[in-house]
C-alpha positions in Angstrom: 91.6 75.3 116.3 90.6 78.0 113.8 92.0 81.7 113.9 92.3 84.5 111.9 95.4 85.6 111.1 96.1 89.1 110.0 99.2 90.9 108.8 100.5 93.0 105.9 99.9 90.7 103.2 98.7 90.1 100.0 100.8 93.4 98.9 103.7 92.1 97.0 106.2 92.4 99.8 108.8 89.3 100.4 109.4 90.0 104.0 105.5 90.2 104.8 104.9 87.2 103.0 107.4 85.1 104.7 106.0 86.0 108.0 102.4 84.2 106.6 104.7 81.3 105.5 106.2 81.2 109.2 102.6 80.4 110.7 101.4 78.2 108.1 104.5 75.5 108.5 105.5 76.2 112.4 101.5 75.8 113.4 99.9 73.8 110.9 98.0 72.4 114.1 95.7 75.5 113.1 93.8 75.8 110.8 94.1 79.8 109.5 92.2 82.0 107.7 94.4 84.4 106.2 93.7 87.8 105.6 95.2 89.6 102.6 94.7 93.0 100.9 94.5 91.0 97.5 93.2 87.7 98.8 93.8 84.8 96.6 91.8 80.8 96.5 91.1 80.4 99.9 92.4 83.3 101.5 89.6 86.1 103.1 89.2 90.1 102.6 90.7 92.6 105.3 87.8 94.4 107.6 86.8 97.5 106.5 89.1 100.8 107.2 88.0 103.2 104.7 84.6 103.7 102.4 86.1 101.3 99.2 86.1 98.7 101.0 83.2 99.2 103.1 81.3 98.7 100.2 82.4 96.3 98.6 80.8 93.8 100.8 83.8 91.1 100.8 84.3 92.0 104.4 80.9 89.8 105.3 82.5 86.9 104.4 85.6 87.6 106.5 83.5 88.7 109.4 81.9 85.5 109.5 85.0 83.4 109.0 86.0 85.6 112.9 82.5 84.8 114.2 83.1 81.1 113.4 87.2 81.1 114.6 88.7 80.7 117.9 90.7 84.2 118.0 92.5 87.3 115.4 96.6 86.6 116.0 98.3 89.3 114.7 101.4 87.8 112.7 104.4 89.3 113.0 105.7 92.7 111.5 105.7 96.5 112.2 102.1 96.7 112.4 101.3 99.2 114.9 103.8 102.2 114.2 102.8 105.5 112.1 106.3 105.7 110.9 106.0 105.1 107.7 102.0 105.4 107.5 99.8 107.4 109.7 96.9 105.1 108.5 98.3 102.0 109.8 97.5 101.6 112.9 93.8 102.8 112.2 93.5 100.0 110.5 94.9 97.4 112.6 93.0 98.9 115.0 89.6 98.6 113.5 90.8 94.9 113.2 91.1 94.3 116.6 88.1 96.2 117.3 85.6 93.7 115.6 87.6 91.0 117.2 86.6 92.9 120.2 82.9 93.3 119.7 83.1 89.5 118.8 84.2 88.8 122.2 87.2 86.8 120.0 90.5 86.6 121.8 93.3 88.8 120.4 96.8 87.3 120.1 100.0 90.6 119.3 102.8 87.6 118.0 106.1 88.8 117.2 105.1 92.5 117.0 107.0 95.7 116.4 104.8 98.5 118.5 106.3 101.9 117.5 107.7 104.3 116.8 104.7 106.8 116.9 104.3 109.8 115.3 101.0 110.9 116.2 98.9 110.5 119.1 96.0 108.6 117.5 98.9 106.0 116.2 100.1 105.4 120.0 96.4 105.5 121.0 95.4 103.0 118.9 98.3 100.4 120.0 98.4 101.2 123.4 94.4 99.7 122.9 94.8 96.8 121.0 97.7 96.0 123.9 95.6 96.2 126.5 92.6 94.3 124.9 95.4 91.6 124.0 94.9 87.8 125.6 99.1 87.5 124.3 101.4 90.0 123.6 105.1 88.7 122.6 107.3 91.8 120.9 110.3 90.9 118.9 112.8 93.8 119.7 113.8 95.2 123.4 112.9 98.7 122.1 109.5 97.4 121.5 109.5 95.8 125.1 110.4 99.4 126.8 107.9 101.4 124.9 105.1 99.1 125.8 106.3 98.9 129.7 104.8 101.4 131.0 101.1 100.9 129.1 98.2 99.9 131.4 98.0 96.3 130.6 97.8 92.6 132.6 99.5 91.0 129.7 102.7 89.4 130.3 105.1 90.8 127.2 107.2 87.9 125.8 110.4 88.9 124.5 111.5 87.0 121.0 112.8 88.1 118.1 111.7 88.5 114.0 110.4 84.4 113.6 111.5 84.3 109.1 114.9 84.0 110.9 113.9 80.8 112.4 112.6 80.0 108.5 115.4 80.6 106.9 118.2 79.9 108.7 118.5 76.2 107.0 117.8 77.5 103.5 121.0 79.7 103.3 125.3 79.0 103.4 126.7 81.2 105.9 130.3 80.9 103.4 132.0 84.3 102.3 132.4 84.1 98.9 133.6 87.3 97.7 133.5 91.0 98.3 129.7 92.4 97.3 127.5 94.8 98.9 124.0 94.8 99.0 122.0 98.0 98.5 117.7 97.6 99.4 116.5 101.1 99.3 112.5 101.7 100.0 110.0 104.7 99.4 110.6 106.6 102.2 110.3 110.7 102.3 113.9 110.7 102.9 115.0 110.3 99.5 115.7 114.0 98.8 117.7 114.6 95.7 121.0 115.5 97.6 119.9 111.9 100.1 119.9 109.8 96.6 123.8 111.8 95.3 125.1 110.9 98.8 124.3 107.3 98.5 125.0 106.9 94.8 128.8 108.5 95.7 129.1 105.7 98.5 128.2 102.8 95.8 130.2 104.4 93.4 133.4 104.4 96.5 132.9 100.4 96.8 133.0 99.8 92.9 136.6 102.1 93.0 138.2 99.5 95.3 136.8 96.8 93.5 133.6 95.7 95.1 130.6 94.3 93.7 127.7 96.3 94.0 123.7 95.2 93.7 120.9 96.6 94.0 117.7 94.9 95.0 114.3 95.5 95.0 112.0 93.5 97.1 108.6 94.7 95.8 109.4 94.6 91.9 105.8 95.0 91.0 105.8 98.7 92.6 106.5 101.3 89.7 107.8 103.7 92.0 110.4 101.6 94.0 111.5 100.5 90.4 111.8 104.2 89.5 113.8 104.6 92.8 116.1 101.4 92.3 117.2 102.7 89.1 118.1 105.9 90.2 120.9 104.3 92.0 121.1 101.5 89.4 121.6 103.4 86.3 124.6 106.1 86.9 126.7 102.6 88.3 126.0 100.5 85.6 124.0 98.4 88.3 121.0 96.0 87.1 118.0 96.5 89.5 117.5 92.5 90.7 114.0 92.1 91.6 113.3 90.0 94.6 109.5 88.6 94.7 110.4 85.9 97.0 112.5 84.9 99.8 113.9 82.1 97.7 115.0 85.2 95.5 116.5 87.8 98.2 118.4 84.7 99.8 120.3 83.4 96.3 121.2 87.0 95.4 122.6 88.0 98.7 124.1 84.3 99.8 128.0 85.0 100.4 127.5 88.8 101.1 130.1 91.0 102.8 127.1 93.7 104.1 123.5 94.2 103.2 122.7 97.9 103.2 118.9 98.3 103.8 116.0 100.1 104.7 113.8 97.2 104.8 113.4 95.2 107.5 111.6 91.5 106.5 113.4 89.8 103.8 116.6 91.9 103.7 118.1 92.1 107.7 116.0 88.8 108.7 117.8 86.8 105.5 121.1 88.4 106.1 121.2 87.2 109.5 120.2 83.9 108.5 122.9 83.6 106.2 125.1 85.1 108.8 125.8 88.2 106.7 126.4 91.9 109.1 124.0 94.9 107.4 123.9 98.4 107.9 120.3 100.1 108.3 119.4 103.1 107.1 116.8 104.2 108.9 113.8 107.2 109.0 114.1 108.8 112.1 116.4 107.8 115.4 113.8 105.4 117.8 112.6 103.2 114.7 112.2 99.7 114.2 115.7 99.1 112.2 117.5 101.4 114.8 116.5 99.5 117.3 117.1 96.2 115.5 120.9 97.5 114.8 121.1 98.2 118.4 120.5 94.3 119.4 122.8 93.1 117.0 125.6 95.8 117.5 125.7 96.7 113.4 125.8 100.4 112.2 122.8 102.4 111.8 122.2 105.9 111.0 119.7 107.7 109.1 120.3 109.1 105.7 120.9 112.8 106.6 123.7 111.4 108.8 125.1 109.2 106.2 128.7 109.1 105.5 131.6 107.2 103.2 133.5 106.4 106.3 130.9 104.3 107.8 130.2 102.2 104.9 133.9 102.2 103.7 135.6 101.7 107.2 133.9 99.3 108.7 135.6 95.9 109.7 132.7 93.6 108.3 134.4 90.4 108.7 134.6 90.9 112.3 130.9 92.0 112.6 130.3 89.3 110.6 131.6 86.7 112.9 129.4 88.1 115.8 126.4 88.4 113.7 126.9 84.2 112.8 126.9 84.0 116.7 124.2 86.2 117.4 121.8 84.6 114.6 122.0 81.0 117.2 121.1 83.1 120.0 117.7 84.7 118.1 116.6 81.4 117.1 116.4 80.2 119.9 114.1 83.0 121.5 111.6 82.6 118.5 111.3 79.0 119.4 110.5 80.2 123.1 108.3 82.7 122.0 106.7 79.8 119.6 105.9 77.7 122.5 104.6 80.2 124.5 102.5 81.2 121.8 101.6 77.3 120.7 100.6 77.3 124.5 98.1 80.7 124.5 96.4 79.1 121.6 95.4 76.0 123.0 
């Protein structure tokens, strides 16, 4: 068996590159060609979406590597929501598409669809669903919003599959009282956005918590720029995380992991059987709806406040989050095999 399979990588990000590592051990029945924004030895050149790399002509290799494979599987992540970008899912889309025109089998595995923004971002998913051979969604919000689309695909339900990767890499042991701040680029960070959460950090240093700060795409100038504004007035060292290896050592033995993120950061700190709180964009997105299924706090940053950072009994949370963390591997071994089973 030879697919392509296409996701967010090649762009730095832990969590996205996780998810490649997830189908490269759990199926190594397949042979992959893996598509990456920066592709690396052996790895292939995303389709075209836009004029640059139209013409830069590495697209004719990939095309031919789909030509000559079995399917596109579409690996994990938030791939078809606007929420963040209003290009995305054009180009995941436009993926799709020549999988389409290839008459090559199109495979949505452990997808986040929505939220949407736009009407060309719902237009393009609600597309690619119904062209899909195998649709399995890894959140109930996910399931709902698709329910009502025109397809004949049966939706699997699972959950976020690094879990299942990384559940056996980290100690679910308290140690000692630290909370874990990943912030992201988001347009939310206003200046009075970035005072409120600073004043929050600086609450938990007061009573004697540890405090740190990570940043999971270290190579980004930007989110550096952004770590450190929360960094610096604390007295806080920005950690950066470039691996998963990296985000589970720093927060093994975590009381909460306060994020924005969603691979990497909530996906390890369940693994390691740590509660988090998610900061999210907008109420309806992908770590609302996350929060929702695992019954920790979320809000969005306008809505921020001390008393639900400060006042929250974590070590309670934390014991249901440890029992919860069983239940989700298990449905991303279900949704494995059902997925192992659309593929041959």
């Amino acid at each position: 068996m030879r697919y392509l399979l296409v996701g967010n990588y090649g762009v730095c990000n832990a969590g996205d590159e996780i998810l490649r590592e997830y189908f490269l051990a759990h199926f190594s029945e397949v042979e992959w060609k893996v598509l990456s924004a920066h592709p690396e030895e052996g790895e292939y050149a995303r389709l075209p979406s836009g004029l640059r790399s139209f013409i830069c002509f590495r697209w004719l290799r990939t095309l031919s590597a789909l030509r000559r494979s079995n399917g596109m599987v579409f690996g994990g992540g938030s791939l078809f929501t606007d929420a963040e970008s209003s290009r995305a899912c054009v180009i995941w889309f436009l993926h799709a598409l020549w999988a389409r025109i290839l008459r090559k089998p199109i495979f949505l595995t452990f997808q986040g669809i929505g939220p949407f923004r736009t009407r060309l971002g719902e237009w393009c998913a609600r597309r690619v669903v119904s062209w899909a051979a195998f649709i399995s969604v890894r959140d109930t919000a996910s399931a709902d919003r698709i329910s009502l689309w025109k397809k004949s695909t049966e939706v699997v339900q699972t959950f976020d599959p690094s879990i299942s990767l990384l559940k056996d890499k980290c100690s679910t042991q308290r140690t000692n009282n630290v909370f874990i701040f990943i912030p992201r680029l988001s347009t939310g960070w206003s200046r009075q956005n970035r005072e409120k959460v600073c004043s929050i950090l600086a609450s938990l240093q007061d009573r004697g918590d540890e405090v740190r700060i990570l940043s999971l795409q270290p190579s980004d100038a930007q989110e550096q720029k952004l770590c450190h504004t929360f960094g610096d007035p604390l007295g806080v060292s920005v950690h950066p995380a470039a691996s998963m290896e990296d985000v589970l050592l720093l927060i093994e033995g975590a009381t909460c992991v306060i994020t924005q993120r969603y691979h990497g950061s909530i996906a390890a700190a369940l693994s390691c059987g740590i509660p988090f709180h998610a900061i999210h964009l907008r109420e309806g997105d992908k770590l609302n709806a996350l929060a929702g299924m695992c019954g920790c706090p979320s809000e969005t940053l306008d809505s921020l406040s001390p008393a639900s950072v400060l006042d929250v009994d974590w070590g309670s949370l934390r014991e249901r989050v440890i029992s919860l963390c069983n239940q989700y591997v298990r449905l991303v071994e279900q949704g494995e095999n059902s997925l192992r089973g659309a593929l041959t």
